[in-house]
C-alpha positions in Angstrom: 0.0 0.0 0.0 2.3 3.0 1.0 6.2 2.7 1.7 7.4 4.8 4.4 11.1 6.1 5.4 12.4 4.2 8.5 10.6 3.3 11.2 6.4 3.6 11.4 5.6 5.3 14.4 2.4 7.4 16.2 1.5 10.8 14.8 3.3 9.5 11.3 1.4 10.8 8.5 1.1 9.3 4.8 -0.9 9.2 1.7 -2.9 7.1 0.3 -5.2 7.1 -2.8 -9.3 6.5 -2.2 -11.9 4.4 -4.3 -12.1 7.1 -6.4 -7.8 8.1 -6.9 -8.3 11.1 -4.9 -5.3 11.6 -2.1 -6.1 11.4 1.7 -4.1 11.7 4.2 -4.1 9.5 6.7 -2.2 9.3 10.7 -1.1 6.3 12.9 -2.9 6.5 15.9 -2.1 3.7 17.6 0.6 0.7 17.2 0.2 -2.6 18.7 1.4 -6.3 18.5 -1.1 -9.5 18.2 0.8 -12.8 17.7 4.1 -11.5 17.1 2.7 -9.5 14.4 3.1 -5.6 14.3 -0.4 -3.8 13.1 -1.3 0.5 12.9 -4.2 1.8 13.3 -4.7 4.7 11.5 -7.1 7.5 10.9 -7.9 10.2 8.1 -6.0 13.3 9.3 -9.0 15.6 7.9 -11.3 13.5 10.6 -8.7 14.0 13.6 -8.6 17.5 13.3 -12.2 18.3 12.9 -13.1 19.6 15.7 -16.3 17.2 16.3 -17.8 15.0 19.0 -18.6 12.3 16.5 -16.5 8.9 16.3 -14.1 8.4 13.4 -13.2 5.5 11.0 -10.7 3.6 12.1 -8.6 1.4 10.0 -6.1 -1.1 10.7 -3.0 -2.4 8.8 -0.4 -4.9 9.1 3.1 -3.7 9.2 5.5 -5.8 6.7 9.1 -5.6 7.2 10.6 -2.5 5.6 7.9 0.2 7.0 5.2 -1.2 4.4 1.7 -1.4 5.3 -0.9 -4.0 4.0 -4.6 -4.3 4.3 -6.0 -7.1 6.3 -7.9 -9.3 4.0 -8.6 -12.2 6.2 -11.6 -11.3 8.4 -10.4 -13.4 11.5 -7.4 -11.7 11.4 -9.3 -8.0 11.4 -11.7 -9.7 14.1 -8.6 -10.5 16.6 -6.9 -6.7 15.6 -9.9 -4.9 16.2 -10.6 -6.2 19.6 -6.6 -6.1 20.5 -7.3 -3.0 20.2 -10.0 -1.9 21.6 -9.1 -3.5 24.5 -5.6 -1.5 25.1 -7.8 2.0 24.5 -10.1 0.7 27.4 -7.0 0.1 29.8 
């Protein structure tokens, strides 16, 4: 999906290109590690700023060696990610 330089990391923002090739930017918000396996959660940048009480979308890669990130395609795997992490925000 997107290469970054070095090391992935909170507050990191990158670009990506939507359903309809228009560019959003998008921030880590969250890193985290389920089965040995390092996954971001990420946000749109435009939806973290607004100044809003309404929930956002929150999406969640993999992280593949060199700083890549991948979608989840297998919905087990999202299943376990998701609750990972929505169980570290309630801590």
């Amino acid at each position: 999906m997107e290469e970054n330089q070095g090391k992935i990391e909170i507050g990191n923002i990158f670009t990506v290109l939507d359903e309809n090739d228009q560019e959003q930017d998008m921030e880590v918000l969250g890193l985290l590690t389920v089965d040995e396996v390092e996954y971001a959660a990420v946000g749109f940048v435009e939806d973290i700023q607004a100044e809003t009480e309404d929930d956002i979308d929150v999406f969640f890669f993999r992280l593949e060696d060199e700083g890549e990130l991948s979608f989840i395609e297998v919905d087990e795997e999202f299943e376990k990610v998701s609750a990972a992490f929505a169980e570290a925000s309630n801590q």
